[in-house]
C-alpha positions in Angstrom: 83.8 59.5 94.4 83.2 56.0 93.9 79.9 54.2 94.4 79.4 51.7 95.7 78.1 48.8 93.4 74.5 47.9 94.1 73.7 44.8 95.1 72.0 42.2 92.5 69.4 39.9 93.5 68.8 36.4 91.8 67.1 37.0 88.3 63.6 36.2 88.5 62.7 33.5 85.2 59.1 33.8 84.3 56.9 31.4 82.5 57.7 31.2 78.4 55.9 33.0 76.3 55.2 30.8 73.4 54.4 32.4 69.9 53.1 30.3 66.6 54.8 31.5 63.6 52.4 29.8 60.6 53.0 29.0 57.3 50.2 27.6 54.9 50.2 26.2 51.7 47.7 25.2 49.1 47.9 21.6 47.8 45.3 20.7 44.8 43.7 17.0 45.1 41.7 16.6 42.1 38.4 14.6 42.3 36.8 12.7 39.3 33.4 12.3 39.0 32.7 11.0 35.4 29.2 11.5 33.6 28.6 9.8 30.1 25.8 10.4 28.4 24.2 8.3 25.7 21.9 9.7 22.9 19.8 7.2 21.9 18.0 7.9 18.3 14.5 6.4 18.3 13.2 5.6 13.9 9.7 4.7 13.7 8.1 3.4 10.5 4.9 4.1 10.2 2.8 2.0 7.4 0.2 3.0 5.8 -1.9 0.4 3.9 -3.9 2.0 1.0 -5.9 -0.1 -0.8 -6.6 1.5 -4.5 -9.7 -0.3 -6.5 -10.4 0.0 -9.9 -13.4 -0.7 -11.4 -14.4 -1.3 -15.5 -17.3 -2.1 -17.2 -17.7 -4.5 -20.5 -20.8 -4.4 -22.8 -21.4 -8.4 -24.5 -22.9 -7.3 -27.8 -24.6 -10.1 -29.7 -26.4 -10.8 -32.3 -29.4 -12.6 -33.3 -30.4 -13.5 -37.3 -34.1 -14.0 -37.5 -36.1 -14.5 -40.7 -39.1 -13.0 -41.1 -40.0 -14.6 -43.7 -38.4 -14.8 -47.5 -37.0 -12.4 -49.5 -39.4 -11.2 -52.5 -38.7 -13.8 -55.4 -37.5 -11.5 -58.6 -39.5 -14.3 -60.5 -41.7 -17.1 -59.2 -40.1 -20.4 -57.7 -41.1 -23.8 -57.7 -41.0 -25.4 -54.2 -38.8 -27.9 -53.2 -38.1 -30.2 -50.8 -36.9 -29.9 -47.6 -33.1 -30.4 -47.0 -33.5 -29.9 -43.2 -36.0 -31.3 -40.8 -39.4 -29.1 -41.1 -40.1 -29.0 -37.1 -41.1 -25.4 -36.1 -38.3 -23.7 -33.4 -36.2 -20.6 -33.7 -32.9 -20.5 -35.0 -30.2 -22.4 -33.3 -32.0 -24.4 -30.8 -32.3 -27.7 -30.0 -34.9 -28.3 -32.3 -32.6 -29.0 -35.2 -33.7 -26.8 -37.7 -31.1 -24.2 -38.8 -33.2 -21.4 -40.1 -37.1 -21.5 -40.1 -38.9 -20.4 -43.6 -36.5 -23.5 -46.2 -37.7 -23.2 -49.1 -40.6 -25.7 -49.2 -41.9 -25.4 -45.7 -45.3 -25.3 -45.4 -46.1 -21.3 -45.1 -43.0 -20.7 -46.1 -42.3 -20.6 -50.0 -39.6 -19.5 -52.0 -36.1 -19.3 -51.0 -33.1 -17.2 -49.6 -32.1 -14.6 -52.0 -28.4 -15.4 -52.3 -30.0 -19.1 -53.0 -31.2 -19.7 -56.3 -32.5 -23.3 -57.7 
């Protein structure tokens, strides 16, 4: 026995179903931010002053002939005259006299030793 067919109706369309298929993919984008750095070297000089002193001393030695009066005579001497002024003074001054007690001043007899007449 045969059937009979059934009978088909008009299709029905529903709405679309939309599905996302997604693909990703990674891109790099390099991003420069430059940095410099300086070192900077700082010299300082510091001067120091020093002042060294040095001190010395001298000693001025001099000397001064007096006579005090003549030599004793090994034998007695006549006086004589003057060859230099007789003004009193002591030696080297102004007075003009070169050494006080010449033979023949007055107080002052006989003569130097290394002087004989």
């Amino acid at each position: 026995m045969h059937c009979k067919p059934n009978n088909i109706l008009p299709a029905v369309v529903h709405p679309t179903k939309c599905c996302v298929n997604s693909t990703y993919s990674n891109n790099i984008v390099p991003h420069i931010h430059p940095t410099h750095t300086t070192t900077v070297n700082h010299v300082n000089y510091e001067h120091q002053h020093y002042f060294p002193h040095t001190q010395s001393a001298e000693t001025v030695v001099t000397n001064t002939q007096a006579n005090m009066g003549p030599a004793p005579a090994p034998y007695p001497v006549a006086p004589v005259a003057p060859a230099y002024p007789t003004t009193g003074g002591i030696p080297f001054t102004a007075t003009g006299q070169l050494f006080p007690g010449q033979p023949g001043t007055p107080g002052m007899p006989g003569a130097f030793p290394f002087r004989k007449k």
